[in-house]
C-alpha positions as MATLAB code, in Angstrom:
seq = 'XXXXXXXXXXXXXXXXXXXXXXXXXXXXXXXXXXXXXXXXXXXXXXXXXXXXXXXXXXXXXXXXXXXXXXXXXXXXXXXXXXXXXXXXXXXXXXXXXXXXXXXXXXXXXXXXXXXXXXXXXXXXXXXXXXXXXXXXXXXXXXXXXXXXXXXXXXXXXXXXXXXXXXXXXXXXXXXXXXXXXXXXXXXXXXXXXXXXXXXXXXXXXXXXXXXXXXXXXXXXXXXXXXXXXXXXXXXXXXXXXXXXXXXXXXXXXXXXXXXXXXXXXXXXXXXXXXXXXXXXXXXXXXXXXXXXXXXXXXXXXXXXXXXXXXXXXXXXXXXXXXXXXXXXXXXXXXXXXXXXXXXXXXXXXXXXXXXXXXXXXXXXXXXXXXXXXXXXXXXXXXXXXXXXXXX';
ca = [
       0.000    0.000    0.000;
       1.615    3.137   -0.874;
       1.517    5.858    1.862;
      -1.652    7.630    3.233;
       0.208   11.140    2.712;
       1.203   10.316   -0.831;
      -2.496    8.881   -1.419;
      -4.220   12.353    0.094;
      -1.688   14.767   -2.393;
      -2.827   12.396   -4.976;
      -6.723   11.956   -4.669;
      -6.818   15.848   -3.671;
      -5.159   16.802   -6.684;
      -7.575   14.591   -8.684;
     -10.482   16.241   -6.864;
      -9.561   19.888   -8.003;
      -8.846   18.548  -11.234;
     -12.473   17.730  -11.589;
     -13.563   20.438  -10.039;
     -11.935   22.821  -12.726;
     -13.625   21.414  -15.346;
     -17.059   20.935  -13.937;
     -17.650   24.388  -13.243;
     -16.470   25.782  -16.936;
     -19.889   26.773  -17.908;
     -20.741   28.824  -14.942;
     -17.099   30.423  -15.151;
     -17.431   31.519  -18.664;
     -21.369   32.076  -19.343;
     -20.983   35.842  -19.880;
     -18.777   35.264  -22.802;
     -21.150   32.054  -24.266;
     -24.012   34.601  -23.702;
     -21.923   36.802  -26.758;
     -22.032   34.162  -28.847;
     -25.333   32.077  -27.931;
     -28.399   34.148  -27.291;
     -29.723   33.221  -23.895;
     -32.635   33.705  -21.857;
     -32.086   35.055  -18.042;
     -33.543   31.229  -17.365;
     -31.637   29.482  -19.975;
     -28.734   30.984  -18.803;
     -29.905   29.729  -15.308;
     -30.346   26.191  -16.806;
     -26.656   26.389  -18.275;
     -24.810   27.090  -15.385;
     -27.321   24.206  -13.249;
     -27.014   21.646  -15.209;
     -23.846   19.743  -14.677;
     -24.376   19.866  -11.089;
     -27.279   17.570  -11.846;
     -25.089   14.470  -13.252;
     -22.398   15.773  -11.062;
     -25.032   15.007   -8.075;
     -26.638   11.860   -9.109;
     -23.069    9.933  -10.419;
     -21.521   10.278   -7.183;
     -23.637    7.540   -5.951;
     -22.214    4.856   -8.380;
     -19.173    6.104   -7.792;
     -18.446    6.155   -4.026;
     -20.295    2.268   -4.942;
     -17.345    1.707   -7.831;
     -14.591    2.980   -5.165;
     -15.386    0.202   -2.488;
     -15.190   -2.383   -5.459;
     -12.241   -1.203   -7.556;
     -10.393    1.120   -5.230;
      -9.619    5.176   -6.675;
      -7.085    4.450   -9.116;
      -9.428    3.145  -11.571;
     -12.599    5.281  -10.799;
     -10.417    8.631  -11.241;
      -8.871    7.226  -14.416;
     -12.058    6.273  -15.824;
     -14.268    9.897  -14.629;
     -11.696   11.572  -16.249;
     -11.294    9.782  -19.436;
     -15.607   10.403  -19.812;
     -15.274   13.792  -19.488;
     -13.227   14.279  -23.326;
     -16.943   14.061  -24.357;
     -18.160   16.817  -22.830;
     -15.300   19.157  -23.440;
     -15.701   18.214  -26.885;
     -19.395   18.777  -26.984;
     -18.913   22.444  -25.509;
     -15.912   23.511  -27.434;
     -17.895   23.017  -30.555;
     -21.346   24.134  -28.991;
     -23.510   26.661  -30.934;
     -27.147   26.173  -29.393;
     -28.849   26.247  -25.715;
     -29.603   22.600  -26.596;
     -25.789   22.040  -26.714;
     -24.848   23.557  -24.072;
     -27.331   21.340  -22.380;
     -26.229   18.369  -23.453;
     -22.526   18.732  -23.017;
     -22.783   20.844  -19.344;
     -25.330   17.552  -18.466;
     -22.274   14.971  -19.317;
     -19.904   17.507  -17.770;
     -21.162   16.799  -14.502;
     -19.397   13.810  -14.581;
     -16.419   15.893  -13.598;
     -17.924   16.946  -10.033;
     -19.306   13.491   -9.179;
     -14.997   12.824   -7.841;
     -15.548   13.708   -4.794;
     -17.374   10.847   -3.608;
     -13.752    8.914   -4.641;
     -11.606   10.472   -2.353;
     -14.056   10.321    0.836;
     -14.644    6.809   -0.121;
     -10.510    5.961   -0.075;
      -9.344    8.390    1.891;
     -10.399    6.890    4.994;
      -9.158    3.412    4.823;
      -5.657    5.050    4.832;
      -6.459    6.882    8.524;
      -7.011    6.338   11.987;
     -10.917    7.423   13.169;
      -9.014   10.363   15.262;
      -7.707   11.760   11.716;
     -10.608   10.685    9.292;
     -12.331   14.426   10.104;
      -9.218   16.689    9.184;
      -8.162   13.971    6.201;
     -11.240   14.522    4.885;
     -11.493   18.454    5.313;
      -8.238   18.805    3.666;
      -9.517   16.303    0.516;
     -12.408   18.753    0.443;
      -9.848   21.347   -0.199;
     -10.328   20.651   -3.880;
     -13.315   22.796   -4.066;
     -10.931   25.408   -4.778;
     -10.547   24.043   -8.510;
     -13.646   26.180   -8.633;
     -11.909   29.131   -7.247;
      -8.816   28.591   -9.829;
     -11.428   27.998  -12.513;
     -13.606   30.997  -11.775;
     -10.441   32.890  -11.607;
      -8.119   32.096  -14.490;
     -11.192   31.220  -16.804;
     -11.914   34.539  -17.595;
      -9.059   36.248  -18.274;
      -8.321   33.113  -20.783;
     -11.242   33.791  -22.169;
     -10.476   37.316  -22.883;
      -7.243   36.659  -24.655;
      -7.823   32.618  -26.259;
     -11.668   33.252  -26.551;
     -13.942   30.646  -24.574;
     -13.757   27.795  -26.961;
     -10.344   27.293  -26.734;
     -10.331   27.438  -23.025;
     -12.840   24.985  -22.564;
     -10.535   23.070  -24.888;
      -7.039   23.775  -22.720;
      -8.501   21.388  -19.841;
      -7.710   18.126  -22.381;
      -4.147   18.702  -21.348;
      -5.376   18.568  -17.195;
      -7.085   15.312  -18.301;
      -4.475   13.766  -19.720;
      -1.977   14.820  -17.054;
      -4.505   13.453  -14.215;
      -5.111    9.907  -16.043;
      -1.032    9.147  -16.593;
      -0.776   10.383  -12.732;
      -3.209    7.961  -11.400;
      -1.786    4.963  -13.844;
       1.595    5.476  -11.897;
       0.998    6.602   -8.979;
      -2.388    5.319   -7.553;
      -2.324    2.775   -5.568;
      -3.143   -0.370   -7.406;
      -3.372   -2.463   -3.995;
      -6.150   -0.614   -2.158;
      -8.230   -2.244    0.100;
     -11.589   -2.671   -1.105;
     -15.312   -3.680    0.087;
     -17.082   -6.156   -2.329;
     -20.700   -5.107   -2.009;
     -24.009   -5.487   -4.177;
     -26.048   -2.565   -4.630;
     -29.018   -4.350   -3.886;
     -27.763   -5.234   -0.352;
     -26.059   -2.141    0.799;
     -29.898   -0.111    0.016;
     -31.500   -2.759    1.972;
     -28.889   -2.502    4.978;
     -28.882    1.363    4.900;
     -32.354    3.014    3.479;
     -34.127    3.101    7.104;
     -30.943    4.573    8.818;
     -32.213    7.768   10.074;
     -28.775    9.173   10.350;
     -28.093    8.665    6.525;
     -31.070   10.948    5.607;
     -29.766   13.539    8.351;
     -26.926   13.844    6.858;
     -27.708   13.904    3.476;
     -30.059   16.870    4.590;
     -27.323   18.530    6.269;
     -24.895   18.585    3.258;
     -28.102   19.405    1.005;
     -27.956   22.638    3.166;
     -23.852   23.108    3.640;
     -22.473   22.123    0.410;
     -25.454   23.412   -1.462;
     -25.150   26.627   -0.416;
     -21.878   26.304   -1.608;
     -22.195   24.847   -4.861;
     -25.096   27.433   -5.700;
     -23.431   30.703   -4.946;
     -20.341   28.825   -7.131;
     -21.985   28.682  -10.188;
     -24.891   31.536  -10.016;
     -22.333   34.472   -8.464;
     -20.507   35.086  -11.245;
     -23.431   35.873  -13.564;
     -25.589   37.439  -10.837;
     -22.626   40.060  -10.502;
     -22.137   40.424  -13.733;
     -26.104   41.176  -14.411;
     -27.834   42.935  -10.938;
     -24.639   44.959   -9.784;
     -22.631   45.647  -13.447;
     -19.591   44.286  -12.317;
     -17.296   43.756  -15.361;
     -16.972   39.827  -16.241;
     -13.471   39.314  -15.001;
     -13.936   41.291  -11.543;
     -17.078   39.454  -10.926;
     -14.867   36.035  -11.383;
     -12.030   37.132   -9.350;
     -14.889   38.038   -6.521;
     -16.339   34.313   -6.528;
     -12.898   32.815   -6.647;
     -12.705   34.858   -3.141;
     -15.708   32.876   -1.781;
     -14.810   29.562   -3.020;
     -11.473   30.398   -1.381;
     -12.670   30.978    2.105;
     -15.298   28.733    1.697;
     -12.984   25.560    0.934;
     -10.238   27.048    4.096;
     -13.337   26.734    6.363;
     -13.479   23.429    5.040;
     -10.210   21.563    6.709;
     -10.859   23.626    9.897;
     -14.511   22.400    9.894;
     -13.001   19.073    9.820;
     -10.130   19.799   12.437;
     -12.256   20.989   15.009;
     -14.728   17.974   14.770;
     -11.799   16.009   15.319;
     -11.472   17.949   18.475;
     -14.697   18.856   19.396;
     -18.420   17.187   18.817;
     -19.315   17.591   15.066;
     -22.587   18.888   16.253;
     -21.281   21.797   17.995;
     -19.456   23.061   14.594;
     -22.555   22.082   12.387;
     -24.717   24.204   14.968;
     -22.569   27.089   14.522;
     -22.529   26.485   10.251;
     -26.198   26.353   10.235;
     -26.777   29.717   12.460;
     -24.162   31.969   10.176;
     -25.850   30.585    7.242;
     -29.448   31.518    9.144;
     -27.686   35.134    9.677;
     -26.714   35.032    5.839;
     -29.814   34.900    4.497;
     -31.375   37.704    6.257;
     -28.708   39.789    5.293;
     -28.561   38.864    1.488;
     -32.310   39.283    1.606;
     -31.765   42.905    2.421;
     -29.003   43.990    0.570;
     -29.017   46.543   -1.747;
     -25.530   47.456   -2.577;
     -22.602   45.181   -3.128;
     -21.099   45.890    0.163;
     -23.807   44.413    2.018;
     -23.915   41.429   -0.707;
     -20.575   40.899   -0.256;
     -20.742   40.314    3.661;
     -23.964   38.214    3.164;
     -21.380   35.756    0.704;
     -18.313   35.855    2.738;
     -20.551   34.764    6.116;
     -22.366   31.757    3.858;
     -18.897   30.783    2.371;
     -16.874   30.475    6.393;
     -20.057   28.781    7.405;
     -21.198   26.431    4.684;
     -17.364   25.509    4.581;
     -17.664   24.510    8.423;
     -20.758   22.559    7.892;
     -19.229   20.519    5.093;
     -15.934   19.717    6.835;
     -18.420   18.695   10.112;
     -20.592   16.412    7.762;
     -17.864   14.207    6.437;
     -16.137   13.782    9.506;
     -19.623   12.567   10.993;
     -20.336    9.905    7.836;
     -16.948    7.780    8.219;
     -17.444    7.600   12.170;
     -20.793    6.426   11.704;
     -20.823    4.322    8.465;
     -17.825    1.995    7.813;
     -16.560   -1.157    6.429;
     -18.536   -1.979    3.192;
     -21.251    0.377    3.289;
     -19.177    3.721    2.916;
     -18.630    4.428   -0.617;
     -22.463    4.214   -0.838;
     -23.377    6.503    2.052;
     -20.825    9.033    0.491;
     -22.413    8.899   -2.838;
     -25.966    9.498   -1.777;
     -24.780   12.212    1.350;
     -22.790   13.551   -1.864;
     -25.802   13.338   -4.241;
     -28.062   15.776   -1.719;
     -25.172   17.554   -1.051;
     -24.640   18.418   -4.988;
     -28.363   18.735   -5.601;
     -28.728   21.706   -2.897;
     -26.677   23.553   -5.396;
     -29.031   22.636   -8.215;
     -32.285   23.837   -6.829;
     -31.490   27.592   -5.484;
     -30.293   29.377   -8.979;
     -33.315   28.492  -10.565;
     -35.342   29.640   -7.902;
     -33.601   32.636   -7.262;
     -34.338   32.921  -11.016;
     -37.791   32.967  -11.175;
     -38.561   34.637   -7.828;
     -36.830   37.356   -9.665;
     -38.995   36.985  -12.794;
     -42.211   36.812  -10.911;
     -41.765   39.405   -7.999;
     -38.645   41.200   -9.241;
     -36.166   41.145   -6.232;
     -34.358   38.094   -4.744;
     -35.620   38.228   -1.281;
     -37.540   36.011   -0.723;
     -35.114   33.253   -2.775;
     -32.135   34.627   -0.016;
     -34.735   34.564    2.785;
     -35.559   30.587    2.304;
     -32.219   29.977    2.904;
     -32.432   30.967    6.254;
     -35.828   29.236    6.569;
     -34.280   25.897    5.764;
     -30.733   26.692    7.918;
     -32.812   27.369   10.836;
     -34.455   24.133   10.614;
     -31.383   22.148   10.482;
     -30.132   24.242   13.180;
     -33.127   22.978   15.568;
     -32.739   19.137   13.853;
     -28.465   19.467   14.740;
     -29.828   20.475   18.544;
     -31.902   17.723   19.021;
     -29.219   15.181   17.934;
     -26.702   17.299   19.696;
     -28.652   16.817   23.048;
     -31.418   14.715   22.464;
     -30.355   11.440   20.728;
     -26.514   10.926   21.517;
     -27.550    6.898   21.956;
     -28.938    7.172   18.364;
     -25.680    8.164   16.872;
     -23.961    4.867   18.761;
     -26.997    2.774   17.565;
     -26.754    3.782   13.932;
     -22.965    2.490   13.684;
     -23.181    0.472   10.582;
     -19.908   -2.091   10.966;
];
């Protein structure tokens, strides 16, 4: 077995790698918008849409990862995505944009690898910070959202979307020689892990929280950029450089989410996540300049970040052996899926009342509730958490 350090550096790396190319089409919509006329909601639908494949694949894959180990399931995720790079370098219709941002998603459904792996390689006391810093690769949405742009300005958007063949190839011939070909591994049917897990309260907690945490996260990732561009003016490169900025702090929070439920009770740090991101709502739903905006962001990027490093240190402490890779794909599917949901309803809250309060304002509606549901395990239901323990 090659070592657990090597392994993180390795599977984290992956992870951003497939993070930069699933969220291309958000990064670089106000330059497809010059060349494809879009609809405000088809350019909603554009920037949504690979999180939806991106959501729903991670369950087969976290599955794949207890039978064939990383090495193979990175290799493979990254070899489908020349499909969809192809399909959008060449698009020239909403319908392919569709079609190639669906298959794109591809690209974001990694994650569940690396949570799958990672934890095989590291005593329960380090599984929450291991974790947190593998979750660090949500800044290959930062370094997309950043560098996109300006590539854009200078290579045009085609050919940028067409630069990340060279990241694929460099991630595949990394993985063939350095991935560790003798991972352990959990043989499992499908069939039998649903059956062992589907009335396991905890797994449909969890999934709720990271619906709400990462969510948040993955909606402001691929909506901000355009929403900045179109409500405040912001020029298309600024408004990148300014959601780079939240995906940073966002996926720092992550690691130290992780760290201090190593430390501390996981339900003490999701507590805190889900009350900033209560707080955050309130004051996106009530700002009217970009100052205000801006602090709204910031507070849901620190806490979201929190929540998800809390989340993942909670899932391999009370899921192991076998059953893993398939809690982390369908914790990972809600998780991906809360990012899916809010653009479009931001969108048409906009179209039918013209602001986005009320959109900003359910967020805090639905952090609150998790807040009172993280409470009640917190205090309520510590024997449930012991009594859950799938082994």
């Amino acid at each position: 077995m090659r070592s657990p350090r090597a392994q993180l550096v390795l599977q984290s790396l992956g992870f951003i790698s497939g993070f930069i190319i699933w969220v291309l089409l958000a990064a670089l919509l106000p330059f497809i918008k010059e060349d494809i006329p879009l609809t405000a909601a088809q350019a909603t639908w554009v920037a949504a849409i690979p999180v939806i494949l991106g959501s729903v694949m991670r369950i087969p894959l976290g599955y794949l990862t207890s039978l064939y180990g990383a090495r193979l399931v990175f290799m493979g995720s990254f070899l489908f995505s020349v499909l969809p790079i192809w399909i959008l370098a060449r698009a020239g219709s909403f319908f392919d944009l569709v079609v190639g941002g669906f298959f794109l998603g591809v690209a974001g459904a990694v994650f569940a690898i690396g949570v799958t792996s990672l934890p095989r390689y590291f005593p329960p006391s380090q599984q929450g910070l291991a974790n947190g810093i593998y979750g660090m690769g949500n800044v290959g949405t930062a370094i997309t959202t950043f560098f996109a742009p300006m590539l854009a300005v200078h290579w045009g958007w085609r050919t940028t979307i067409l630069s990340t063949l060279s990241l694929v190839a460099l991630m595949v011939l990394a993985f063939i020689f350095l991935g560790d070909a003798r991972e352990a591994r959990s043989p499992m049917s499908l069939a039998e892990g649903f059956k062992a897990l589907y009335r396991r309260a905890l797994l449909w907690l969890y999934s709720l929280f990271y619906f709400v945490t990462f969510g948040s996260f993955v909606a402001f990732t691929v909506y901000l950029t355009n929403f900045l561009v179109g409500e405040y003016g912001l020029d298309k490169v600024d408004a990148g450089w300014r959601t780079a900025g939240f995906i940073a702090l966002a996926t720092l929070a992550r690691p130290i989410g992780g760290w201090l439920s190593d430390l501390r009770n996981p339900y003490v740090v999701l507590s805190f996540s889900f009350g900033g991101l209560a707080l955050a709502g309130v004051l996106l739903s009530f700002a009217q300049e970009i100052i205000l905006f801006s602090a709204g962001a910031l507070l849901v990027a620190a806490a979201a970040g929190l929540g998800n490093g809390a989340v993942f240190k909670l899932v391999p402490h009370s899921f192991k052996g076998p059953y893993l890779g398939l809690v982390n794909g369908v914790v990972g599917m809600f998780g991906g899926l809360g990012g899916f949901f809010p653009p479009l309803v931001l969108t048409y809250v906009k179209l039918l009342t013209g602001q986005y309060a009320i959109g900003f304002m359910a967020l805090s509606v639905f952090a609150v509730a998790n807040f009172v549901l993280t409470l009640w395990l917190w205090f309520g239901t510590r024997a449930l958490v012991e009594e859950e323990k799938v082994t």
